[in-house]
C-alpha positions in Angstrom: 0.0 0.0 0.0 1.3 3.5 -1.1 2.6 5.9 1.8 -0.1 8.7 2.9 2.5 11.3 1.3 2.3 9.2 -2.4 -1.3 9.2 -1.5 -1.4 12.8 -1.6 1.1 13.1 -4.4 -1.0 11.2 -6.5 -4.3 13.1 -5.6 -2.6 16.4 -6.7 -1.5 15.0 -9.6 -4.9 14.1 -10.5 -6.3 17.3 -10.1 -3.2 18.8 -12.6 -3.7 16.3 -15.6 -7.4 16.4 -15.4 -7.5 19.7 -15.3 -5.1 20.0 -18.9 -3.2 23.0 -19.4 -5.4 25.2 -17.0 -3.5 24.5 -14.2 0.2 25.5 -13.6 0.8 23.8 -10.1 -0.7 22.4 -6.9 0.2 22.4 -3.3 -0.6 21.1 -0.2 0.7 23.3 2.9 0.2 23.2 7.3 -1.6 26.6 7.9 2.0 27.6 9.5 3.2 27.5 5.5 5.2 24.5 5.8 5.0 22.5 2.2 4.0 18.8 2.9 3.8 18.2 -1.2 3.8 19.5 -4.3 3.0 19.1 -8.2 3.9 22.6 -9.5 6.1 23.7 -12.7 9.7 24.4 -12.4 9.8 28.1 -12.5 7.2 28.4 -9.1 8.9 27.9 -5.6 7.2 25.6 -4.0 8.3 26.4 -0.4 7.7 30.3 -1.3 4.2 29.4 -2.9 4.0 27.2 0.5 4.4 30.8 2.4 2.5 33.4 0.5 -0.5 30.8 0.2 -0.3 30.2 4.2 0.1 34.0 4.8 -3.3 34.9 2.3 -5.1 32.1 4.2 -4.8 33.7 7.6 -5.2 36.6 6.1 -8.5 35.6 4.4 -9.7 34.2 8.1 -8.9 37.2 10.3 -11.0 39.7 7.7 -13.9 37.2 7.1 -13.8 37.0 11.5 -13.8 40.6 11.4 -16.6 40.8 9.6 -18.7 38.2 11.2 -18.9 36.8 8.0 -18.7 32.6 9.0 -15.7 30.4 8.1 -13.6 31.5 4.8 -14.2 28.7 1.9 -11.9 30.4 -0.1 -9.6 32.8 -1.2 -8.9 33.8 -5.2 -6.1 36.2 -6.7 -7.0 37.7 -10.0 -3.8 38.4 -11.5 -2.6 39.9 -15.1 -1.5 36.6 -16.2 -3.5 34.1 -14.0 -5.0 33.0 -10.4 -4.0 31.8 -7.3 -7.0 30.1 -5.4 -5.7 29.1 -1.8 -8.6 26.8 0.4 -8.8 25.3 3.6 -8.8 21.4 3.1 -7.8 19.7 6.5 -7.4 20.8 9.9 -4.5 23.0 9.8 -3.9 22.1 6.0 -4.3 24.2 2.8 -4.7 23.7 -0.7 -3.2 26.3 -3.1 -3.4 26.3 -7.1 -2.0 28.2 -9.4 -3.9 28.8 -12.6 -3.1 30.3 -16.3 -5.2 33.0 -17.7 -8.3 32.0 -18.8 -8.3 28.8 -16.7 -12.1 27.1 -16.4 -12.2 29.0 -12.5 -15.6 27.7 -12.0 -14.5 24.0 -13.4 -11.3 24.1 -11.2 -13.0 25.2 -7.9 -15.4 22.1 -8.6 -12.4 20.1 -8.6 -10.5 22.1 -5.8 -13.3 20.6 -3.0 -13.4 17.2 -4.2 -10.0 17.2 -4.2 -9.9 19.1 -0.6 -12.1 16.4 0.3 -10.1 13.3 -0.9 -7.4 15.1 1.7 -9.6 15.4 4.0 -10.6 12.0 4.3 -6.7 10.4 3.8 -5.6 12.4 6.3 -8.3 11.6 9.0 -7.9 7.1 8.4 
């Protein structure tokens, strides 16, 4: 039986190749921005991607507390040449995605929970 970090290697792959060119790379991060695995391309810095995703999640939570909003979902970067969506998955785990420009958004959320659910669930057996 594959290792629980295959396991989750091979779920973000998953979500990469059946997502074709839309996505550029996936990571798995603790909320403290450590990087517990990664399928991204070889110009992104994983452990940097691993911070910045971990700093916009708390981020994300302190405003939507502020707010008195409920319990962030999601957080999503519109950028000039793409998105970042960052999502809680796990407890104290995040799932962050780069995307290219004109990526399927709606699509790849879809795809984001049932993925932040398979992670879920591996990491709670």
């Amino acid at each position: 039986m594959a290792s629980r970090s295959e396991q989750i290697n091979t779920i973000l792959g998953q979500l990469v190749t059946n997502n074709g060119n839309d996505i550029n790379g996936a990571a798995l991060i603790s909320s403290d921005g450590i990087l517990i695995s990664s399928r991204m391309s070889a110009d992104v810095n994983a452990d940097r991607m691993g911070a910045i995703a971990a700093t916009m999640m708390g981020v994300t939570t302190r405003v939507v507390n502020d707010l008195k909003i409920g319990k962030a979902n999601e957080a999503i970067v519109n950028a000039e040449s793409g998105y970042l969506l960052v999502m809680p998955v796990a407890t104290q785990m995040i799932l962050a995605i780069i995307l290219r420009q004109h990526a399927n958004l709606g699509m790849i959320r879809i795809e984001a929970r049932e993925t932040g659910r398979a992670i879920a669930e591996l990491m709670s057996a």
